[in-house]
VOGU-3710 file (C-alpha; in Angstrom, 3 decimals, decimal comma):
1> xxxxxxxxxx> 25,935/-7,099/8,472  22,560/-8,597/8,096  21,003/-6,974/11,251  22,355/-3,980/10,499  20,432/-4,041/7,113  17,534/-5,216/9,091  17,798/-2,165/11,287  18,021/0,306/8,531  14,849/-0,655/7,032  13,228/2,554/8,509
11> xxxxxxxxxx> 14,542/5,018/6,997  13,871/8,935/7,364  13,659/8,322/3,083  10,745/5,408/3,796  9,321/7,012/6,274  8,684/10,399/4,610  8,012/8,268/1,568  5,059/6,840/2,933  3,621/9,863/4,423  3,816/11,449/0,872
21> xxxxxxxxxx> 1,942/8,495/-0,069  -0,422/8,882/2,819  -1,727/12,493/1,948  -1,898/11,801/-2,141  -4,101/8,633/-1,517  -6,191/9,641/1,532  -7,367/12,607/-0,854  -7,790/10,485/-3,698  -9,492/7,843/-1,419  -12,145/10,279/-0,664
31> xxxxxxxxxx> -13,605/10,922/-3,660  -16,577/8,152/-3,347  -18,033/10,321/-0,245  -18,572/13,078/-2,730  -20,901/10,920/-5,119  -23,991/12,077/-3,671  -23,775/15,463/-2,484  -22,409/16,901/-5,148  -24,893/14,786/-7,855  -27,612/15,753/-5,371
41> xxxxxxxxxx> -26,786/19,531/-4,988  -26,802/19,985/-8,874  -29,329/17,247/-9,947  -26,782/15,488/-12,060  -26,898/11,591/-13,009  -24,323/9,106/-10,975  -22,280/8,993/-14,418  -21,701/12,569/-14,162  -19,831/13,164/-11,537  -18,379/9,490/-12,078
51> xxxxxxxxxx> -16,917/10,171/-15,615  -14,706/13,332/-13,589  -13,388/10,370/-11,212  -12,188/8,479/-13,952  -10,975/10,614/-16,064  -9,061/11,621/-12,753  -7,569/7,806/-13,070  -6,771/7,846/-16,806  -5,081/10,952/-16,209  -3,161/9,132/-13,253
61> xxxxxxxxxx> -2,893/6,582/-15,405  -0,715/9,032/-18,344  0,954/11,195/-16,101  2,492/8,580/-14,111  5,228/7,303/-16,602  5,973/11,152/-17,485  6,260/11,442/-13,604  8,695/8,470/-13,511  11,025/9,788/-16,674  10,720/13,118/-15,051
71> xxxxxxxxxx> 11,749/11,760/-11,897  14,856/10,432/-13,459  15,341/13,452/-15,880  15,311/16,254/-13,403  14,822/14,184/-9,826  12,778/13,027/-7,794  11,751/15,793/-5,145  11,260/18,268/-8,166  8,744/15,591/-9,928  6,904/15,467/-6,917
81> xxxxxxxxxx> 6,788/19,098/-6,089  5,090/19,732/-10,053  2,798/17,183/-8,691  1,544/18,695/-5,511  1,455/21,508/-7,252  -0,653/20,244/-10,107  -3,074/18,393/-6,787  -3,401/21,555/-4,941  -4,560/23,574/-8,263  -6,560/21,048/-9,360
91> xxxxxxxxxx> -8,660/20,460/-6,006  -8,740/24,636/-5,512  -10,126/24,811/-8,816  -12,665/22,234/-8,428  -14,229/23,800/-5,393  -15,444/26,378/-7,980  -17,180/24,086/-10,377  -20,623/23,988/-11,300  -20,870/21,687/-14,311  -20,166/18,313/-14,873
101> xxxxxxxxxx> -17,440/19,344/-17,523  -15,407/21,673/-15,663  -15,382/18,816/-12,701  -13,972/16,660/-15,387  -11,578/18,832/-17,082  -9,798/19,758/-13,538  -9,858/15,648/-12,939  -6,946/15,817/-15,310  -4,922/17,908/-13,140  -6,035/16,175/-9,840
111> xxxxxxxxxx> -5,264/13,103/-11,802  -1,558/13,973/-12,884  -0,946/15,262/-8,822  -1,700/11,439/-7,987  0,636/10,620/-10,374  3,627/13,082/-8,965  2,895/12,152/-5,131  1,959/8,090/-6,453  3,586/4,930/-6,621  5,466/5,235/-9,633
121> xxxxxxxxxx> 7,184/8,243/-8,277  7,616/7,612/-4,746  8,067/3,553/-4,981  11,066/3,941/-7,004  13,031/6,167/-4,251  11,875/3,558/-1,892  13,207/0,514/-4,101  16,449/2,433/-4,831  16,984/3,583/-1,207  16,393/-0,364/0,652
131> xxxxxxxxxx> 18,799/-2,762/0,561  18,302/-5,732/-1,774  17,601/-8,085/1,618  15,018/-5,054/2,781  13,594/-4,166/-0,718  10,601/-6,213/-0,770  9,606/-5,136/2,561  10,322/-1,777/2,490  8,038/-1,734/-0,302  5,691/-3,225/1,189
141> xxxxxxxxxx> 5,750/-0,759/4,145  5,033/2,132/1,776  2,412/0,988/0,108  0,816/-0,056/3,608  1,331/3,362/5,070  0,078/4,914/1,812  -3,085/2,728/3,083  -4,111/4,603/6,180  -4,708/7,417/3,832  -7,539/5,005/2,581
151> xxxxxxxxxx> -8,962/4,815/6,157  -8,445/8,593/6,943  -9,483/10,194/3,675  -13,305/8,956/3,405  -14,211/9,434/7,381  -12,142/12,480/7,254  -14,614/13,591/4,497  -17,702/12,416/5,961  -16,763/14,224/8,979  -16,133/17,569/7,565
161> xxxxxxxxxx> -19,031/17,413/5,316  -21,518/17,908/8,276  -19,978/20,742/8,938  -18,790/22,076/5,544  -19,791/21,860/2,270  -18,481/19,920/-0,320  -16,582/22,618/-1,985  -15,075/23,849/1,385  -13,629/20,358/2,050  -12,212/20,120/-1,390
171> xxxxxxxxxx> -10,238/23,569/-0,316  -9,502/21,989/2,983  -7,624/19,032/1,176  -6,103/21,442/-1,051  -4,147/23,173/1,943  -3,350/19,219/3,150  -1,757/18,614/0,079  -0,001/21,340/-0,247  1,412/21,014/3,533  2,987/17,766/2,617
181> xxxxxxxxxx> 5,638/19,606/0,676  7,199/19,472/4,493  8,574/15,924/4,062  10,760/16,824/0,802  13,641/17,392/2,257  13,804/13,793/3,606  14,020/12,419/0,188  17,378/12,439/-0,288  18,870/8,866/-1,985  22,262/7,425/-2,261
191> xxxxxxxxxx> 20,813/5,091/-5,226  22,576/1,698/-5,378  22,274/0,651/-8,730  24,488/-2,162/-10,823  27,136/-1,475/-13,125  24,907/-3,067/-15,767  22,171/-1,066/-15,291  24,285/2,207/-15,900  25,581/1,329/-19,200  21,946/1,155/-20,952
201> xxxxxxxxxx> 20,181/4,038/-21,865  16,270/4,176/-20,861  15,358/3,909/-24,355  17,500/0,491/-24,494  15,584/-0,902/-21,504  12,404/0,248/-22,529  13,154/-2,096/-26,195  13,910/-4,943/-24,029  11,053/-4,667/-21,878  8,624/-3,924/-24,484
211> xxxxxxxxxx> 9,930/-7,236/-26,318  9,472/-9,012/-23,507  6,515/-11,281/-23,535  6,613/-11,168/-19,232  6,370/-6,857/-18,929  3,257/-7,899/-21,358  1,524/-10,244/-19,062  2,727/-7,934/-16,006  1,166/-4,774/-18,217  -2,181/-6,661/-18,549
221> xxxxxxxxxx> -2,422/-8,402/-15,674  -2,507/-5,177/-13,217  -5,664/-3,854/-15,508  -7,721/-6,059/-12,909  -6,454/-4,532/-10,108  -7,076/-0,683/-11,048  -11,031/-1,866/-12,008  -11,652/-3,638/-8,827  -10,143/-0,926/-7,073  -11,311/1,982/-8,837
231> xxxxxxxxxx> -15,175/1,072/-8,947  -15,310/-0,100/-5,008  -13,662/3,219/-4,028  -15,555/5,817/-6,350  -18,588/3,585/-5,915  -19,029/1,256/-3,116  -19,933/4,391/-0,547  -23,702/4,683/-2,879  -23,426/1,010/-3,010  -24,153/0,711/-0,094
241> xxxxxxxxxx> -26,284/3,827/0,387  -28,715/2,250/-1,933  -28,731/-1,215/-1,670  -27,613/-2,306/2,211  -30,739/-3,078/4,585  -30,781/-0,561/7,485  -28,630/-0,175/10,383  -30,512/-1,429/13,534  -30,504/1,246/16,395  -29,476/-1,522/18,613
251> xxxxxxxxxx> -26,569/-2,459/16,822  -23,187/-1,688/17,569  -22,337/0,287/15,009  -25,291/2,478/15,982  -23,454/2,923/19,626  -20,234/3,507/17,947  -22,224/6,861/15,825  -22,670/4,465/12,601  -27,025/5,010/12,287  -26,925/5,656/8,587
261> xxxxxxxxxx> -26,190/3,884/5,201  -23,954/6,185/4,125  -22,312/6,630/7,215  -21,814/3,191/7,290  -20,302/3,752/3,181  -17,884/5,529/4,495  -16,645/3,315/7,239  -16,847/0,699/4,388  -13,707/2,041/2,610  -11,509/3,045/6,078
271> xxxxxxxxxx> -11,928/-0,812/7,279  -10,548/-1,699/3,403  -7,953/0,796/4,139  -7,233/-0,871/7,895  -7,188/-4,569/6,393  -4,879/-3,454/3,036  -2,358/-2,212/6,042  -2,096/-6,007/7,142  -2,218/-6,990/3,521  0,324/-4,991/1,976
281> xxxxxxxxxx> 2,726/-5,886/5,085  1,625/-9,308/4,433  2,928/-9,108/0,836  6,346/-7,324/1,128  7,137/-9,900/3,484  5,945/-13,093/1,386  7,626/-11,246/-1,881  10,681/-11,607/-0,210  10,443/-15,015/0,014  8,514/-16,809/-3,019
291> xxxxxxxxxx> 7,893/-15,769/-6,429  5,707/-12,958/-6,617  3,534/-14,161/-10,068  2,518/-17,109/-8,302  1,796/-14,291/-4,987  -0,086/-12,536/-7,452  -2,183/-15,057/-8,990  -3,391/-15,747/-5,434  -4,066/-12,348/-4,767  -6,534/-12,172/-7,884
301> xxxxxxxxxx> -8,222/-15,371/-7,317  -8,671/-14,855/-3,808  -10,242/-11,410/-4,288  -12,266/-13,044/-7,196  -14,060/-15,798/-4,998  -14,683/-12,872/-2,034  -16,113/-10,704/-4,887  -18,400/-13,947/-5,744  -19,069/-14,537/-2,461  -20,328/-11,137/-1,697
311> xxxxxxxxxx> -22,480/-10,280/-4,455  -24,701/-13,627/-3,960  -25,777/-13,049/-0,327  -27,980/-10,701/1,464  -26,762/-7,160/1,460  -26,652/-6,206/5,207  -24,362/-4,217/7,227  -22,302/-7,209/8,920  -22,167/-8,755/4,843  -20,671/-5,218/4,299
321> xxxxxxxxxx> -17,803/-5,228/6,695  -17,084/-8,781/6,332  -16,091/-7,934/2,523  -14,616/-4,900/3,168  -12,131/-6,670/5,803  -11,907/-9,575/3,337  -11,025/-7,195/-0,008  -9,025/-4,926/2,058  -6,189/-7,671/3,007  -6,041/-8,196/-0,896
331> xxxxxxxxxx> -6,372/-4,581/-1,852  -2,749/-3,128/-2,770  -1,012/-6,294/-1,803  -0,641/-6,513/-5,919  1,512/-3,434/-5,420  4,623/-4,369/-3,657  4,987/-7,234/-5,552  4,326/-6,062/-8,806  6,495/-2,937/-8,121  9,096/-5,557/-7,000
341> xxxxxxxxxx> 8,896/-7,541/-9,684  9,227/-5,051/-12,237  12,306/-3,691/-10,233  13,715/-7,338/-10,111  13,561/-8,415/-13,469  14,519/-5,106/-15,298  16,439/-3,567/-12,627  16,427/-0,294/-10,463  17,491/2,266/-12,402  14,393/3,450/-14,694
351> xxxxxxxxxx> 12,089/1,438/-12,339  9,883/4,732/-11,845  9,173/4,709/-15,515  8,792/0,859/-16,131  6,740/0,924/-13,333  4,801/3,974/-14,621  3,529/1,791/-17,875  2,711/-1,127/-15,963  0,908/1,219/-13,877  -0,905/3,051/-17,073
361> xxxxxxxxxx> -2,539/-0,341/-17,450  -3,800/0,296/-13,583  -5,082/3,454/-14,812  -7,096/1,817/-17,811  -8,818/-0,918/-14,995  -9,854/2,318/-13,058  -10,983/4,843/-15,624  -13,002/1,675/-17,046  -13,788/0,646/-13,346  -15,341/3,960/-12,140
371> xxxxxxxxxx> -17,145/4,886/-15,953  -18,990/1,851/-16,114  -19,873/1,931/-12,468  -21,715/4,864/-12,958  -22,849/4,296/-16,749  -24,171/0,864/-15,849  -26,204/2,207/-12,979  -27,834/4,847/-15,328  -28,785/1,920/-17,416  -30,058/-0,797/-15,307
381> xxxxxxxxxx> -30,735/1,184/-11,859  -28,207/-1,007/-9,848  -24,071/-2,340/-9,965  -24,949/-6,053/-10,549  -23,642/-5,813/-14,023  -20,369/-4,264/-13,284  -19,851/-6,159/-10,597  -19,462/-9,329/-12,577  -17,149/-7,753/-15,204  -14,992/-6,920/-12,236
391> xxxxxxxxxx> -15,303/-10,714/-11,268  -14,501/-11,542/-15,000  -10,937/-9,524/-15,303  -9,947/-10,335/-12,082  -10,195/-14,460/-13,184  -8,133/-13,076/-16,267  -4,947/-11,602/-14,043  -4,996/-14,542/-11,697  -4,165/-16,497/-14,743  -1,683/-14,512/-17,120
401> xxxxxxxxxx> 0,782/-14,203/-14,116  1,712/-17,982/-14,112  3,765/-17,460/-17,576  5,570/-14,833/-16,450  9,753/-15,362/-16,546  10,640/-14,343/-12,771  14,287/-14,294/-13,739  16,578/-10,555/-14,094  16,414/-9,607/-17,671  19,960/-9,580/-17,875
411> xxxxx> 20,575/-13,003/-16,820  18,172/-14,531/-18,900  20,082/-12,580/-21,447  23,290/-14,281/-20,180  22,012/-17,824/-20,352
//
């Protein structure tokens, strides 16, 4: 019995999970590389074009608990086809505009097709197809494939943009998105879910979660994660632009095509995207074995002393990879186990959406994340600033996991 469950841990529904996942976040990965030439092409400040990437988030950020009780209401394939749908519109549209406040009005519909082809969505099929022995890792899995989208999206970008414009790629991506509608029909689940679970009603569970001091500390300890992540991927790319000494001809990365700063941005994100592959892995297959709040408190203080470490030494290109590498095998490990623990303590059933709130926290890290990144470098001509708040909330979720109550809701009810 056990290797069979072992074997069945690739599924065709994980597998075209996490190429769903793939396209939604190597689109959304992207959206650093477009800092500059669209800010440049229109003379606009960095907080410009900034503010449209977070609002992007916050709207991730709502839309992805409507996405999850959708999901649940009407199913899953048809929540994720509203949010291609909503993705492909929203890019299209964007190709068109010319002001900072139509870039950050269409965010909101770019931001709500995250949400339909995100984790909240596409996690919970995963969790509800794997086994309980698999579950962990299977998460873990998606979220890693979901990763390579990280690597692909920003070079992919780069690439085309030296032969397109910026508004050509974003119609490019559109007709990517909107191709991924090919792996729906592998999303078909035979959800194992406990008696228990069926007899409440999502507004019951929602009461006990919401009462529940843990879903709390879960809620505000994955704020962290969405700023950390949200600022290094909208901003680290003119980060480095700006601030990284030159790229000697000599070097390696010069033979390899990497001769610029920005270039060199780019590559930045893809090896966080490589090293979050490992990480992610990494997690699923820890979660399955200890407690994930004391897995997650490691993940936040580790990516708290490399953020530290970083921002004190010289800014050079081999400083630059070594954090990316570093950050990257920390980067969405928080996911898998945070998905996992919400699904483990409150059950399977209305995971999407329990996972969609927790995740609107994400959201508020990233909208914050991004905005300041480009407000605070309006003010003070650099990232120093935001950089240590980033430093500061990640301390804070390293700590408000220990209290959490890794136990099923309905046992500690039981007790």
């Amino acid at each position: 019995m056990n290797s069979q469950k072992q074997a069945s841990l690739f599924t065709p529904v994980l597998i075209a999970s996490s190429l769903i996942l793939l396209v939604g976040f190597g689109v959304r990965a992207s959206f650093g590389v477009f800092q500059i030439p669209i800010a440049a092409e229109f003379g606009w400040l960095r907080s410009e074009f900034s503010l449209a990437i977070a609002i992007q988030n916050l709207a991730w950020g709502f839309g992805q608990p409507i996405f999850g009780a959708i999901a649940e209401k009407i199913g899953d394939r048809k929540a994720i086809i509203i949010g291609i749908i909503c993705y492909v519109v929203g890019m299209y549209a964007s190709s068109f505009a010319a002001t900072p406040g139509a870039h950050q009005v269409l965010a909101i519909l770019v931001g709500f097709g995250v949400a339909g082809m995100g984790f909240g969505v596409v996690l919970a099929i995963v969790g509800r197809a794997a086994s309980d022995e698999n579950r962990s890792m299977a998460l873990g899995v998606a979220t890693a494939v979901g990763s390579v989208g990280q690597i692909v999206g920003p070079i992919m970008a780069e690439a085309l943009l030296r032969s397109f414009s910026w508004s050509e790629t974003f119609v490019i991506f559109a007709a990517i998105l909107l191709a991924s509608m090919l792996f729906l029909p592998f999303l078909k689940v035979d959800t194992p879910i406990q008696k228990a679970d069926l007899e409440e009603t999502m507004v019951q569970i929602l009461k006990k979660a919401f009462y529940d001091p843990s879903f709390t500390l879960i809620f505000l300890g994955f704020f962290s994660c969405g700023f950390q992540l949200a600022f290094v991927t909208a901003h680290f790319p003119a980060f480095v632009t700006d601030v990284c000494a030159a790229i000697s001809p000599d070097s390696l990365l010069a033979k390899v095509g990497v001769t610029t700063t920005s270039a060199l941005g780019a590559l930045a994100i893809g090896v966080i995207g490589f090293a979050n592959i490992i990480g992610t892995l990494g997690a699923g297959y820890l979660g399955k074995r200890y407690k994930k709040k004391y897995l997650l408190t490691w993940v936040y203080a580790l990516r708290t002393v490399v953020a530290i470490g970083f921002i004190m030494m010289p800014m050079t290109p081999t400083t630059v990879l070594v954090f990316s590498m570093s950050m990257g095998l920390l980067w969405l490990a928080s996911v898998p186990l945070t998905s996992g623990l919400v699904g483990y303590i409150y059950g399977l059933r209305f995971m999407g959406t329990l996972y969609g709130i927790v995740f609107f926290s994400h959201q508020l890290g990233s909208f914050m994340g991004v905005w300041l990144g480009g407000k605070l470098f309006d003010i003070y001509g650099n990232y120093n600033t935001v950089w240590w708040v980033g430093i500061g909330v990640g301390a804070f979720s390293a700590i408000v996991h220990l209290p959490i109550k890794e136990i099923p809701l309905r046992l500690r009810h039981a007790q």
